[in-house]
Structure formats: structure tokens, C-alpha cells
C-alpha positions, 0 to 999 in steps of 0.5 A: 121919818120911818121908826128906824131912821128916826132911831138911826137919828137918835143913836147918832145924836146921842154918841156925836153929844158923848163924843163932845162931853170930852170938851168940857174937860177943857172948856170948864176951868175946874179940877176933873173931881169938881166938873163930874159932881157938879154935873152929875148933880145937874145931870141927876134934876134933870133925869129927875123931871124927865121921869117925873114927867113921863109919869114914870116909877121912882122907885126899885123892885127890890132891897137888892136891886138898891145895892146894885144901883149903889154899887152902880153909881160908884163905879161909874163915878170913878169913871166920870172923875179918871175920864175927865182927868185923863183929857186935862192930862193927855187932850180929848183926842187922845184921852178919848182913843185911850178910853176906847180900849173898853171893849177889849177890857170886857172881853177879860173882865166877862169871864168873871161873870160868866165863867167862860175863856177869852177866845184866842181871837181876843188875846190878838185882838188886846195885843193890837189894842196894846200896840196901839197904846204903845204908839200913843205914848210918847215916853215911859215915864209916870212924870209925863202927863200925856203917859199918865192921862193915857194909863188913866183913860185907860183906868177909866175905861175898866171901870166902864167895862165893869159898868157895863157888864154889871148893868147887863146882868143884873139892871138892864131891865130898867130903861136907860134914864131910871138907871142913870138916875140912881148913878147920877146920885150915888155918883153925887153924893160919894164924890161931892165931899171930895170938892176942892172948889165951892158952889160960890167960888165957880165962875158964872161962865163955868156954871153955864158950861156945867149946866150944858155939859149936865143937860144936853151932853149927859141927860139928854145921850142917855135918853137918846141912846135908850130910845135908839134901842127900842128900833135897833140891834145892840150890834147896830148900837156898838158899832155906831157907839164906836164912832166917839172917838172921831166925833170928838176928835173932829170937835176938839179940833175944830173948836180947840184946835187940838192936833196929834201927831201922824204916830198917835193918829196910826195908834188910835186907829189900831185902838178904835179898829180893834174895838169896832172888830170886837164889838161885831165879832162878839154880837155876831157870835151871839147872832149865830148863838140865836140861830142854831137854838132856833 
């Protein structure tokens, strides 16, 4: 297998494994709190013996490098709570459709950091994207849980823009499993006393879940994903990424037997589609950047 293909296999493995992370919100009989420090804590042994094994460095460059970790592992466990919670309120398919408003959110929260202004194409871009969350909702009203668990993915994909957009600026040189090592931890021990059910009172059934959801659908993706790049564009990359939701959708209904109406599928469609186009429109802008420096 070519380094490419190889690379191909590895990125779609890693979103197929995000995309099935959702289940667990379900499969797992706990509140989102206590599924994201217990896997996160699991998460976090087994980055541990990956880069132990891989002889790889523990440590950080420097003091203020450990404050962005810090204030990393924060924002992504805030993150992990309000996706979780999201998919107990609204259903995988559309906690996940939701969530994916992230890339459009970037586009509006970079500014911040780089000073430039959201293009006009952006703003028609968040309108689609808008619309498509109007038709996801089945009723204004805070009392309905699909309403709020859509404001809460949506709440949770903030949070990952603003993860991501951090990460780019100031801790992308560290791979993907160093990073996700410290934020693991941090995430860990900012959310474990917040636990409304103790190690002892978790079902062994539950436990086996938390460890699979722990390992193989956050250690291992994030490895992957890493590794996809060293063979791939961050174009390539986005694009792939965006294929989550279908993956998860298929997965919540084949193993949940999640359905959602012709309405919502219309909604999600204008959602995921807004965020494919502005994950090309914004690499290829960079493309273009590139060539006329050249």
C-alpha cells in the first residue's frame, strides 16, 4: 500500500471512529459529565503508553506552552461535556449535524486572532448554515429537549472552534497524541469533581463501554488523524473530516435504529454542505495565497 493510500485508510478510520464516538452517548447509561471524565481519564493511560512507547518527550518547551495546554484541556472538556449532552437531548444524528456548524463558527471567531473580516461569502455561507438549524428544530421552545440539545451542540461546536483555532496558533507543533495528552488531562482533573456517579457505583457493562469509547474512539482517531497527515493536505483532511456526520448518522441507525424526519435530513444536509464548502473555499484560498508568494 502506497504512503498515500495508507494515509487515505488512516484519516477514514480515524472520522468513521469520531463519527461513532456519538453512540456512546447513548450505549453508556451515565450522565454526558461522568462519560467524558471517565473517558478522558482512560483516554489520557493510554496516550500515556503510546508515547511512552514511541520513546517520545513528556514534557513542554516552555512555562507558557503549559498555560495553552491548560487553557487547551479546558476548553475541549467543556467541549466533550456539551457534545455528549447534546446527543442524550437531541439523538446522534442530530446532536452530530448540530456540532458540525464548526466550521462556519471559525470563520467568525479567527478574526479574533487574526484581525481579518469575515468575507461576504462567509456571511451567506452562516445564513445557509442558520437556515439549516431552523429546519432541525421542531419547535422554539427551551423546554424541548431536541431544541436544546441542538443549542447545546451548537455550544459545543464554539468551543471546538475556538480549540482548534488556539491549537493552530500557538500548539501545532506538537503531534497530535502530545497534544491530546495534556487536554485529556487537564480536561480530567477540571471536570472529575463535578461526578454525580462514583467508580464503584458504574456498571461493569458500562465500564467495558467506557474503556472501548476511551481507547479505540478517542486515542486511537487522534493518533490516526495525526498520522494521515504527514501524507495529506489539511484540505484533503477537512473535507474527509466532514463526512462525521454520515458515518455516525449510518451508525446510530443501524445500531440504534435512530431515524429523523425528511425535514431534519433537508436541514442537515444544508448544514454539512455549508461546512464541506467552506472547508474547501477557505484551503483553497490559502492555495492561491501560496502560489502568488511563489
Amino acid at each position: 500500500m502506497k504512503a498515500q493510500q495508507q494515509s487515505l485508510f488512516y484519516l477514514h478510520s480515524a472520522v468513521l471512529l469520531f463519527g461513532g464516538t456519538a453512540l456512546f452517548s447513548k450505549l453508556i447509561q451515565l450522565p454526558a459529565l461522568d462519560i467524558t471524565v471517565y473517558r478522558v481519564a482512560i483516554a489520557f493511560i493510554a496516550l500515556f503508553i503510546l508515547l511512552v512507547a514511541q520513546g517520545k518527550k513528556l514534557t513542554l518547551a516552555n512555562q507558557k506552552e503549559y498555560g495553552v495546554a491548560i487553557l487547551l484541556g479546558m476548553v475541549v472538556g467543556i467541549h466533550w461535556v456539551t457534545y455528549f449532552a447534546s446527543m442524550q437531548m437531541a439523538g446522534v444524528t442530530i446532536g452530530i449535524i448540530s456540532f458540525f456548524t464548526y466550521p462556519v463558527i471559525t470563520v467568525f471567531l479567527e478574526p479574533l486572532f487574526s484581525k481579518k473580516r469575515p468575507k461576504l461569502k462567509d456571511i451567506g455561507i452562516a445564513v445557509i448554515v442558520v437556515l439549516g438549524i431552523f429546519l432541525l428544530i421542531p419547535e422554539v421552545n427551551l423546554g424541548n429537549q431536541t431544541t436544546l440539545g441542538i443549542i447545546t451542540g451548537i455550544i459545543s461546536a464554539a468551543f471546538f472552534a475556538l480549540r482548534n483555532i488556539v491549537h493552530k496558533n500557538y500548539f501545532s507543533h506538537y503531534s497530535g497524541p502530545h497534544t491530546m495528552f495534556y487536554q485529556t488531562f487537564v480536561a480530567f482533573v477540571m471536570l472529575f469533581m463535578f461526578v454525580e456517579v462514583p467508580v464503584s457505583q458504574v456498571s461493569q457493562q458500562d465500564w467495558w463501554l467506557i474503556v472501548l469509547v476511551g481507547v479505540v474512539f478517542t486515542a486511537t482517531p487522534h493518533a490516526l488523524f495525526a498520522s494521515s497527515l504527514r501524507h495529506l493536505s489539511a484540505t484533503t483532511a477537512g473535507l474527509i473530516s466532514c463526512l462525521q456526520p454520515l458515518y455516525g448518522s449510518i451508525l446510530a441507525f443501524l445500531l440504534l435504529q435512530e431515524r429523523v424526519s425528511i425535514i431534519s435530513l433537508i436541514g442537515g444536509c444544508l448544514v454539512v454542505s455549508a461546512a464541506v464548502f467552506e472547508t474547501w473555499s477557505v484551503s483553497a484560498s490559502k492555495v492561491k495565497e501560496k502560489d502568488k508568494l511563489s
